[in-house]
MDAnalysis code that builds the backbone (N, CA, C; Angstrom):
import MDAnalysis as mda
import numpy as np

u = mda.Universe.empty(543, n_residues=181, atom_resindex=np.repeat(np.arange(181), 3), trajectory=True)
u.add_TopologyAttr("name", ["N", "CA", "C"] * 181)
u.add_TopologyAttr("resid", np.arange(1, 182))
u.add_TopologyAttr("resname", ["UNK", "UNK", "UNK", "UNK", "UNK", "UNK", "UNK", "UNK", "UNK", "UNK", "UNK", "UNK", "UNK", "UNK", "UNK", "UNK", "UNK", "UNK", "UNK", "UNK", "UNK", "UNK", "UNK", "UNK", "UNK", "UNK", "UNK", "UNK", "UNK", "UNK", "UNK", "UNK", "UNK", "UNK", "UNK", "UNK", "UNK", "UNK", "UNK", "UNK", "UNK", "UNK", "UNK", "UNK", "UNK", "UNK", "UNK", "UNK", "UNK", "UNK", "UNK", "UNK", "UNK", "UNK", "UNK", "UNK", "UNK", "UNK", "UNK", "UNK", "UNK", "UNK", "UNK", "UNK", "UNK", "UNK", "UNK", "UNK", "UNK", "UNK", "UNK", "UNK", "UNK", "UNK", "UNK", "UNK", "UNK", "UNK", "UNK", "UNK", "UNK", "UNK", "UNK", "UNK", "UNK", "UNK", "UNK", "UNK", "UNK", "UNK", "UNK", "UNK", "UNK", "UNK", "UNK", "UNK", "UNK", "UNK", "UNK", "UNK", "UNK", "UNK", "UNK", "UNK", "UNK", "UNK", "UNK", "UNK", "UNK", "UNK", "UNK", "UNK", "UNK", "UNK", "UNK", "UNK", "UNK", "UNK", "UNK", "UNK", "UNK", "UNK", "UNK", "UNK", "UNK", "UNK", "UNK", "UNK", "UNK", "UNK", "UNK", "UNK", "UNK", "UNK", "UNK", "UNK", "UNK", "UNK", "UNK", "UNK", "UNK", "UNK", "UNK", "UNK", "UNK", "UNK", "UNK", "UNK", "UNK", "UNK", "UNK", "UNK", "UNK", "UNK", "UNK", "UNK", "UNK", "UNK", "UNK", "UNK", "UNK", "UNK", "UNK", "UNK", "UNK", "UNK", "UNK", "UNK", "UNK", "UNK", "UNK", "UNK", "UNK", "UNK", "UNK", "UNK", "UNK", "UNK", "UNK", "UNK", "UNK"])
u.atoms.positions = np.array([
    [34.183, 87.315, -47.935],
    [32.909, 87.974, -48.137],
    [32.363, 88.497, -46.816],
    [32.437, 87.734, -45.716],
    [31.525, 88.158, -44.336],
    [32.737, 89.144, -43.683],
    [34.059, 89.565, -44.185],
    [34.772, 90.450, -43.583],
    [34.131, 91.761, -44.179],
    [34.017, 91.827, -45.613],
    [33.645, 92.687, -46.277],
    [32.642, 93.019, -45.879],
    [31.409, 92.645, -45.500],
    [30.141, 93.000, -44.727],
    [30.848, 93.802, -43.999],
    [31.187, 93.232, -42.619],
    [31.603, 93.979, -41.366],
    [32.535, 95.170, -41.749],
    [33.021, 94.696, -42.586],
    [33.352, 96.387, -42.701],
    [33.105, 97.458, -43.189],
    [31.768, 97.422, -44.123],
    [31.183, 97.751, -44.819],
    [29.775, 98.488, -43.413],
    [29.418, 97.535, -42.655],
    [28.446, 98.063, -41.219],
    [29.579, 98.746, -40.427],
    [30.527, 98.797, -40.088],
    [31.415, 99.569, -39.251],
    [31.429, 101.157, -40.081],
    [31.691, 100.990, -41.531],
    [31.707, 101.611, -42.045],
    [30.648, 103.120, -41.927],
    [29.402, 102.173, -42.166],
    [28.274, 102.927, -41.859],
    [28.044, 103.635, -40.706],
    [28.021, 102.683, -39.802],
    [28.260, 103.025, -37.890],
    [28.854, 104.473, -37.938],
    [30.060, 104.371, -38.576],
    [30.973, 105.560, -38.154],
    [30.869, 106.755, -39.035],
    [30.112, 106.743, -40.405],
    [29.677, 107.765, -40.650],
    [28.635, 107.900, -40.657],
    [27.662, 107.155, -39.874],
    [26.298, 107.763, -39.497],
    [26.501, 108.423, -37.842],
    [27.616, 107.978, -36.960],
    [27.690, 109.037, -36.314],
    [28.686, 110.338, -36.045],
    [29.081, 110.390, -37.146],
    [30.098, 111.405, -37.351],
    [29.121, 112.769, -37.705],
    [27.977, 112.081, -38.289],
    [27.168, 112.882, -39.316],
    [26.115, 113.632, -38.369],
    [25.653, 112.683, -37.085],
    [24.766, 113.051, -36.251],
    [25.201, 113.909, -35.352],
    [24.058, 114.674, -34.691],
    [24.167, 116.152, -34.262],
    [23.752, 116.053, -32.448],
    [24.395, 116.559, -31.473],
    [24.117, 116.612, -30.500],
    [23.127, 118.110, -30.253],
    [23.109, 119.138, -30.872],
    [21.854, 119.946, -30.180],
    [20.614, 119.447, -31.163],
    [19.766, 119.857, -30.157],
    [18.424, 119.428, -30.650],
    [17.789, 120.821, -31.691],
    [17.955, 120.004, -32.812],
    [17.003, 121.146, -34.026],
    [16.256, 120.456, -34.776],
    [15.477, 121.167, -35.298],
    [14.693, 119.995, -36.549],
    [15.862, 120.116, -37.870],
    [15.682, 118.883, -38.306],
    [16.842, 119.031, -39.329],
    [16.880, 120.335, -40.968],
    [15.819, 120.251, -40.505],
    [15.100, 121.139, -42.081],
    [15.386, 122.212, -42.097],
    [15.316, 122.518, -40.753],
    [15.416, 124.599, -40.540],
    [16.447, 124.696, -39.233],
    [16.742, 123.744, -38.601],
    [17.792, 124.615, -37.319],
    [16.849, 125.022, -36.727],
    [15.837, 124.783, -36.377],
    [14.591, 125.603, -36.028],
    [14.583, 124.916, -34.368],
    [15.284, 125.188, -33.419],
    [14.669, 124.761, -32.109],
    [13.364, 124.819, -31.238],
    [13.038, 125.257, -31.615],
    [11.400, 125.567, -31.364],
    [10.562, 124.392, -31.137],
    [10.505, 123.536, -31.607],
    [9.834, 122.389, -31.944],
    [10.057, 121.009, -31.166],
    [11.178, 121.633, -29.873],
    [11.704, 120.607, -28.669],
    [10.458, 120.459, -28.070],
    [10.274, 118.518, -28.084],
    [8.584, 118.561, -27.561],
    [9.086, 118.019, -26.157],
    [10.186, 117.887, -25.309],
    [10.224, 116.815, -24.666],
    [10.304, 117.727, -23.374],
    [9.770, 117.393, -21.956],
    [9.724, 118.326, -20.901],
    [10.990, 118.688, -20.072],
    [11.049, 118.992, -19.111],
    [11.981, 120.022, -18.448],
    [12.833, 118.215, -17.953],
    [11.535, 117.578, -17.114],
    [12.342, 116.210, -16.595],
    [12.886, 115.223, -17.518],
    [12.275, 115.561, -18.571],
    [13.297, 114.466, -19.338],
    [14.318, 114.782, -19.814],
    [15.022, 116.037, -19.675],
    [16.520, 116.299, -19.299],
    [16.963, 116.647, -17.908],
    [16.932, 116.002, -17.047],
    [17.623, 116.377, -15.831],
    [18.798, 115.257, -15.778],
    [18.478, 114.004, -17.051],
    [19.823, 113.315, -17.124],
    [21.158, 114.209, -18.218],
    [20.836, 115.619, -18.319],
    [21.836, 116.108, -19.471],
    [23.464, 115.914, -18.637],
    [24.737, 115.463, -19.561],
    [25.551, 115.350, -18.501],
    [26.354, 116.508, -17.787],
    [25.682, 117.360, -18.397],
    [26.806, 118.679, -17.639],
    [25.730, 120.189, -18.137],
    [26.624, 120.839, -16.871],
    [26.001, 122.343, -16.898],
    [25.606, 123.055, -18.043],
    [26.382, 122.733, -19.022],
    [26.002, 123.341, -19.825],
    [25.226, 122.962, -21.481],
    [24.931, 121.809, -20.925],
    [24.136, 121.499, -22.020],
    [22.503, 121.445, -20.876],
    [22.736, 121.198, -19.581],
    [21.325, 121.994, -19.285],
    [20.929, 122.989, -18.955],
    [22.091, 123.991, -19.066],
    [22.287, 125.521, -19.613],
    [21.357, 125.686, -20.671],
    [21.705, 125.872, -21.735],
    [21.162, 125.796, -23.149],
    [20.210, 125.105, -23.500],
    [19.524, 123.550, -22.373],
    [18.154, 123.788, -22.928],
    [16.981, 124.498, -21.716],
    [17.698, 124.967, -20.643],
    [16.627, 125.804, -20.062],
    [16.530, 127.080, -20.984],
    [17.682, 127.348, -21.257],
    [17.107, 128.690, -22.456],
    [16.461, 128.275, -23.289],
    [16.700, 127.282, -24.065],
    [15.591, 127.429, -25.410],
    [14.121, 126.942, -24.939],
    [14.461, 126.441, -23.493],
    [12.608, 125.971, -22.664],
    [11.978, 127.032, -22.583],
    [12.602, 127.666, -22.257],
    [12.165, 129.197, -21.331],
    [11.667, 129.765, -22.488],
    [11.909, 130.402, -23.787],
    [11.541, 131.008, -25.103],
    [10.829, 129.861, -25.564],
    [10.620, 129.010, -25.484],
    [9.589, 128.292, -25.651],
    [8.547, 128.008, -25.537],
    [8.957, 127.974, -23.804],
    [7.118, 128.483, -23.435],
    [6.533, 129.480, -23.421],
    [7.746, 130.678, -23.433],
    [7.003, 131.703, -23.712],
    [6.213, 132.393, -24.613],
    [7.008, 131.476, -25.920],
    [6.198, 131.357, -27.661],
    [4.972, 130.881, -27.284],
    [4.948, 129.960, -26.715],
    [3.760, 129.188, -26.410],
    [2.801, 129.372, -25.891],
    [3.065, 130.698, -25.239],
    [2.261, 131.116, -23.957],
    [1.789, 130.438, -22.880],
    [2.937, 129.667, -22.818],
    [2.894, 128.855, -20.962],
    [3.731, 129.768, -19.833],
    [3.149, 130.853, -19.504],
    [3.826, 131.478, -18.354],
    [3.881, 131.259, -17.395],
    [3.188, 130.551, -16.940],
    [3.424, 130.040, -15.299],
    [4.184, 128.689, -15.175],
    [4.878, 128.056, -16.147],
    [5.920, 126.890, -16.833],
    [7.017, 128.135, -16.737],
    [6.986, 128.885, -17.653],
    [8.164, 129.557, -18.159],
    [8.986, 130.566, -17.048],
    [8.131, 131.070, -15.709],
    [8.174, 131.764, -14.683],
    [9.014, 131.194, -13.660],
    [8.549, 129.437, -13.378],
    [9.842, 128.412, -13.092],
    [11.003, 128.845, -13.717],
    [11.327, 129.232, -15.075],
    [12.667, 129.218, -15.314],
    [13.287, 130.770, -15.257],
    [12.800, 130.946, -14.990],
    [13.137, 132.698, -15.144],
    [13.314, 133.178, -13.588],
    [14.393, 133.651, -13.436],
    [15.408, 134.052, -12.002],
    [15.940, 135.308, -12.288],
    [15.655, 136.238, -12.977],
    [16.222, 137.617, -13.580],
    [15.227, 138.474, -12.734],
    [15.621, 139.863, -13.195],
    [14.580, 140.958, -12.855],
    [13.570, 141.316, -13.118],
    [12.323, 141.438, -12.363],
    [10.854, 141.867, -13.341],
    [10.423, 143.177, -12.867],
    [11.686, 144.226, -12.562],
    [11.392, 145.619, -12.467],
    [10.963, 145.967, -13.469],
    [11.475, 145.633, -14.659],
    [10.707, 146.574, -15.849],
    [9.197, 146.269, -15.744],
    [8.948, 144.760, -16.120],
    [8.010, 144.513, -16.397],
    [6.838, 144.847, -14.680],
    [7.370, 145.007, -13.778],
    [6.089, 145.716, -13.055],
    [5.867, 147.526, -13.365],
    [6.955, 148.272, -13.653],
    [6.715, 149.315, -13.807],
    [6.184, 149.428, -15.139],
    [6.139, 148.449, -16.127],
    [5.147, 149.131, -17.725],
    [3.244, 148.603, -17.025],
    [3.350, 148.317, -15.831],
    [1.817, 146.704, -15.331],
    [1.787, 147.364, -13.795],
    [1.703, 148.515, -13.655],
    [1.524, 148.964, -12.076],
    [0.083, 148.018, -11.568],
    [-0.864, 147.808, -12.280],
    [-2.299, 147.449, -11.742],
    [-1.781, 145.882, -11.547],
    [-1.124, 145.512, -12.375],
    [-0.625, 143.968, -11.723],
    [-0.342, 143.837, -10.438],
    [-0.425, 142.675, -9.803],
    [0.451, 142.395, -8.776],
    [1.700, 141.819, -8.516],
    [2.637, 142.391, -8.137],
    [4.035, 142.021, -8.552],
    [4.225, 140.985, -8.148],
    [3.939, 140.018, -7.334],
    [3.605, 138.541, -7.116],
    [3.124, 137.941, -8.073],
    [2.678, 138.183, -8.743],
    [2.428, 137.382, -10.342],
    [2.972, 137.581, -10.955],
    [3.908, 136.584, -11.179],
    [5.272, 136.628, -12.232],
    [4.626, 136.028, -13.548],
    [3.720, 135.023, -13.251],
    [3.536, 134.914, -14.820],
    [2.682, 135.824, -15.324],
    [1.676, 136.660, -14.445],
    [0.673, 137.370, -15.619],
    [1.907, 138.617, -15.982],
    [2.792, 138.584, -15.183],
    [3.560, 140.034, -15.355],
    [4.394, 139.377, -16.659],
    [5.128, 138.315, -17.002],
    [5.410, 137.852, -18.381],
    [4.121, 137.491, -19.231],
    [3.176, 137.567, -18.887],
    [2.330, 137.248, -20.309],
    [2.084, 139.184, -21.279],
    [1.748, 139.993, -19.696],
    [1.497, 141.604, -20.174],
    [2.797, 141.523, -20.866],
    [4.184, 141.262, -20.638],
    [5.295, 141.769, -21.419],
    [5.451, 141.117, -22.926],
    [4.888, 139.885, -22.939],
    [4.360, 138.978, -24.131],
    [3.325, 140.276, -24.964],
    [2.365, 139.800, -24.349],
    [1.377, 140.517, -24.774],
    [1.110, 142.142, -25.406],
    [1.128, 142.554, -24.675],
    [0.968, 144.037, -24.206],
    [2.627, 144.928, -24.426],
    [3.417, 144.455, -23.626],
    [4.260, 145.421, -23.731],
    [6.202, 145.560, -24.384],
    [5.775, 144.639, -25.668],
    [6.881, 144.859, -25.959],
    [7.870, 143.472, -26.105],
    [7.829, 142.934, -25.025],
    [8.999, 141.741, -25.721],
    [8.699, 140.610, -26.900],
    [9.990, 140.920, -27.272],
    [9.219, 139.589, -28.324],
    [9.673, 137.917, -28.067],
    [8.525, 137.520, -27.778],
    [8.814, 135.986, -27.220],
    [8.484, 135.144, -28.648],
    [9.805, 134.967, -29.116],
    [9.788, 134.310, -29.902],
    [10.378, 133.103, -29.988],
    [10.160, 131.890, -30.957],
    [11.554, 131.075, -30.514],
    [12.790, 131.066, -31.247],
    [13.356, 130.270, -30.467],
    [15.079, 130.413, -30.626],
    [15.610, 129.784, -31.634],
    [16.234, 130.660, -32.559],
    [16.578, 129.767, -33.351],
    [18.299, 129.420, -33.451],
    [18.702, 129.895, -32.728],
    [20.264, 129.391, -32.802],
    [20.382, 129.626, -31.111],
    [22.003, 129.351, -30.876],
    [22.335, 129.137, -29.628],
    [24.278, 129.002, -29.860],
    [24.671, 129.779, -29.031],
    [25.877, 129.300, -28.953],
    [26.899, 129.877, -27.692],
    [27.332, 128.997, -27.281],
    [27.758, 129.706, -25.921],
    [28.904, 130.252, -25.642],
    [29.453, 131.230, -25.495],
    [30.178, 132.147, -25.585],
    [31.045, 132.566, -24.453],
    [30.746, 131.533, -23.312],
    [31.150, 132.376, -21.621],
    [30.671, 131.193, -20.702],
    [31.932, 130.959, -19.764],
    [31.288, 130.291, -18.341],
    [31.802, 130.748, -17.480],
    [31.492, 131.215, -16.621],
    [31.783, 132.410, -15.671],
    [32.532, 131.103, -13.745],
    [32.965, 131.585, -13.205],
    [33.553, 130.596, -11.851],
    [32.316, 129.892, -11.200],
    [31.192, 131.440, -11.817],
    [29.988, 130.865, -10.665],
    [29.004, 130.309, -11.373],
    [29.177, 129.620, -12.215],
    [28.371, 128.716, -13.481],
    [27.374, 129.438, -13.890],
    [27.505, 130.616, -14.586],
    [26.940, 131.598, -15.227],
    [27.516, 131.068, -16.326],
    [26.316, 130.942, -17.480],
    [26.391, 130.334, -18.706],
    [25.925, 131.807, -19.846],
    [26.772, 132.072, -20.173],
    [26.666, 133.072, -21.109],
    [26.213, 132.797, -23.101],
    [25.269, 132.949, -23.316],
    [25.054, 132.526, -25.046],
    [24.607, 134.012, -25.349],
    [24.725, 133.862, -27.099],
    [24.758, 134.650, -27.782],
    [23.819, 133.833, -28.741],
    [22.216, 134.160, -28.860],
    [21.557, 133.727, -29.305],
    [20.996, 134.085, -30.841],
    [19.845, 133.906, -31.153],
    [18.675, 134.886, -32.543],
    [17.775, 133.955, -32.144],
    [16.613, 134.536, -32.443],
    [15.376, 134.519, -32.474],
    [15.009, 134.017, -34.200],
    [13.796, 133.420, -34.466],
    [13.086, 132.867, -35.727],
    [11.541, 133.996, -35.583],
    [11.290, 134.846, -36.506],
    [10.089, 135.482, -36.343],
    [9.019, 134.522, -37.268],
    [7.892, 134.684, -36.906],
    [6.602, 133.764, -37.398],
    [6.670, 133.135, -38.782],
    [7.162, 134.118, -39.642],
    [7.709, 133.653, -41.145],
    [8.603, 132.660, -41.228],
    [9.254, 132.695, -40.591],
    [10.917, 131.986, -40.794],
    [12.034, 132.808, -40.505],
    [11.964, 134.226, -41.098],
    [12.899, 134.539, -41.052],
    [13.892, 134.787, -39.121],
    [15.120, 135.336, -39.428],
    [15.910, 135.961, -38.232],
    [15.469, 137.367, -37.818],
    [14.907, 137.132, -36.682],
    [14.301, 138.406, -35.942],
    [15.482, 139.056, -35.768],
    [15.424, 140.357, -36.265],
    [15.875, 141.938, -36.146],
    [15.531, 142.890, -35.789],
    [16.266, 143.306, -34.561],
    [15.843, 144.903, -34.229],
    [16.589, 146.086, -34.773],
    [15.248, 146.585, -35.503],
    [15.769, 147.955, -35.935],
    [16.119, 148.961, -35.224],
    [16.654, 149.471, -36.137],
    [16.750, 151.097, -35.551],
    [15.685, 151.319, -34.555],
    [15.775, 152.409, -33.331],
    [14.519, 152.797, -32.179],
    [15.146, 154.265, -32.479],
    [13.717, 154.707, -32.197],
    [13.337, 156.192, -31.926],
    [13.611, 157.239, -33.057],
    [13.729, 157.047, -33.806],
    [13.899, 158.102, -35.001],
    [15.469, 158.168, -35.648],
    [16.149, 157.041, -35.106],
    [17.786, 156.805, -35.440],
    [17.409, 155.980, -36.773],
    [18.624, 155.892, -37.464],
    [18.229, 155.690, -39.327],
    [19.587, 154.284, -39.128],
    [19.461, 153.313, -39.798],
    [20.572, 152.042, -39.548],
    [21.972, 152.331, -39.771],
    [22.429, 153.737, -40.251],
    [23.612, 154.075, -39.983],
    [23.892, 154.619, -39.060],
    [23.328, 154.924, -37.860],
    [23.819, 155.611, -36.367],
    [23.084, 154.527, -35.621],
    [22.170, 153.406, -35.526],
    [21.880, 152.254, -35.402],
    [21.546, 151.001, -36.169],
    [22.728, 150.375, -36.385],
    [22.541, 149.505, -37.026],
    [21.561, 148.197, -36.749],
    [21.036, 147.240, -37.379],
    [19.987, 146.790, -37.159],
    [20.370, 145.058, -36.038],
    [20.466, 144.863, -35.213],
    [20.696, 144.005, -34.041],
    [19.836, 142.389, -34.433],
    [20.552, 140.905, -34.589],
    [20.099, 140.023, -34.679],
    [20.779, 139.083, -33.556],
    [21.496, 139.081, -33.552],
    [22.361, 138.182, -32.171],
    [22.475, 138.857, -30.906],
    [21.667, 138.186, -30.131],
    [20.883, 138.834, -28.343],
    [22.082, 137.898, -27.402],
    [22.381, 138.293, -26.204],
    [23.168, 137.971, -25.467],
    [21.802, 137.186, -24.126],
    [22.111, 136.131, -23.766],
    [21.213, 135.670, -22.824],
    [22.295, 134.887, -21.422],
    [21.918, 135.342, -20.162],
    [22.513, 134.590, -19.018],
    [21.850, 133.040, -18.597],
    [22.320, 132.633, -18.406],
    [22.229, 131.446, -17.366],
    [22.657, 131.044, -15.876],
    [22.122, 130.619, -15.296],
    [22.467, 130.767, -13.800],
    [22.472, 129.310, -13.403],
    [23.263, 128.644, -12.847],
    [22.642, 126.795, -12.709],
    [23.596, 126.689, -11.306],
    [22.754, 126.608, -9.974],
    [23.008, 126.285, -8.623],
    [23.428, 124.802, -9.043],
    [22.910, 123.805, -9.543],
    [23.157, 122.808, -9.522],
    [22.448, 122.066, -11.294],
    [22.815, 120.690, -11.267],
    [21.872, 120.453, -12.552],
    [20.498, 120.594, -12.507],
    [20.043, 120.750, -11.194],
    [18.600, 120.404, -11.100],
    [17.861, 121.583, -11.380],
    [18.821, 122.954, -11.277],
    [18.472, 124.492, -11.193],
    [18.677, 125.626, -11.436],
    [18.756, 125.630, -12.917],
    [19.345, 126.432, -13.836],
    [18.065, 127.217, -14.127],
    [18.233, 128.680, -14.244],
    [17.188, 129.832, -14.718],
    [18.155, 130.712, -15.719],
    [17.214, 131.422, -16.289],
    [17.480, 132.279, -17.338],
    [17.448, 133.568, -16.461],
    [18.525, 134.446, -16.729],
    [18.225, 136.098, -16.098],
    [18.010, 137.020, -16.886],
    [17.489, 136.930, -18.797],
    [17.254, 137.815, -19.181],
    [16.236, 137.501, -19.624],
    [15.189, 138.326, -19.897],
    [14.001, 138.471, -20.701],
    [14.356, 138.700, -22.382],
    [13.465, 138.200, -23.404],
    [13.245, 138.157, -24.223],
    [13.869, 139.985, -25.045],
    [14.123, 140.026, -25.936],
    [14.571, 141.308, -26.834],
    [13.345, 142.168, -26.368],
    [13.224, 143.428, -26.209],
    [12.491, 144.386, -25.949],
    [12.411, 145.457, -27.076],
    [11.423, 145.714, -27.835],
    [10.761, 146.613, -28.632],
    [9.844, 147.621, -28.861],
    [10.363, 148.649, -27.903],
    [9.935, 150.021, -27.837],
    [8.241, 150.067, -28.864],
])
C-alpha cells in the first residue's frame, strides 16, 4: 500500500512538471502583459536569453503603462525618428520623447503578447519575432498604409524586435514599438 502512494506522488510530481511552463503568461490568455515583478527580481535569470526576452516584454510594458522614464532605461536603439516628429522637445529627454511617440505620434505601445526567438547573433544580439495584444484582446495588425488595398499590402501581425545584452546585468531593446502612419 505505502509503495503505491509513492508512486502515485512521483507520479503527480512528474506530470505536474511536465505540464508547467517556463515563460511567464497568465494562463487564461498567453497574455504577458500582466508580469508584475521588477527588472531586479530577474537579474537571477540563468542566461542571456531568457533576460533577453524579459527586457522586451519590460520595455512594452512600461510603455503600455506609461512609465517612460523606467522604460527609457531599457531602450538603447535610435530616437532620430522620434526627435524629428518632437523638434520643440529636447533631445535629452528620452522619456518625454517616448511618451510624444506613445502619445502623439504614432507608435503603438502596446503589450506583448507572444515572443519567440528567432536569432542569436556572436555579439549577443537577441533577435524575436513578436505580436502585440490590442485593448480588446485581440492581435494587433497593421494594415495596409497610404492608400495600398491588402492585396499589394498585406496586413502585418508578427514585428521583429532586437536585443542587445553587454552582460546579464544589461540588456536593452533597439527597436521601438510598430509605427502607424
Amino acid at each position: 500500500m505505502g509503495k503505491k502512494v509513492i508512486c502515485v506522488l512521483i507520479c503527480i510530481f512528474v506530470l505536474y512538471g511536465c505540464n508547467s511552463s517556463n515563460t511567464p503568461t497568465n494562463n487564461e490568455t498567453g497574455d504577458l502583459s500582466q508580469i508584475e515583478n521588477t527588472i531586479e527580481d530577474h537579474n537571477d535569470l540563468p542566461d542571456l536569453a531568457s533576460r533577453s526576452e524579459f527586457i522586451l516584454i519590460e520595455f512594452h510594458r512600461l510603455l503600455n503603462r506609461e512609465d517612460y522614464e523606467q522604460a527609457r532605461n531599457l531602450y538603447g536603439g535610435s530616437y532620430e525618428m522620434l526627435e524629428g516628429f518632437n523638434p520643440a522637445l529636447d533631445p535629452s529627454d528620452k522619456a518625454g520623447l517616448l511618451e510624444a511617440g506613445c502619445q502623439f505620434n504614432g507608435l503603438m505601445c502596446l503589450p506583448v503578447l507572444s515572443t519567440k526567438l528567432v536569432q542569436v547573433t556572436e555579439q549577443d544580439e537577441f533577435v524575436y519575432e513578436m505580436t502585440f495584444k490590442n485593448p480588446d484582446g485581440t492581435t494587433f495588425e497593421l494594415g495596409p498604409c497610404c492608400g495600398a488595398d491588402e492585396e499589394t499590402m498585406p496586413p502585418i501581425s508578427t514585428f521583429t524586435a532586437h536585443v542587445v545584452c553587454e552582460s546579464i546585468e544589461s540588456c536593452q531593446v533597439m527597436d521601438l514599438p510598430p509605427y502607424v502612419p
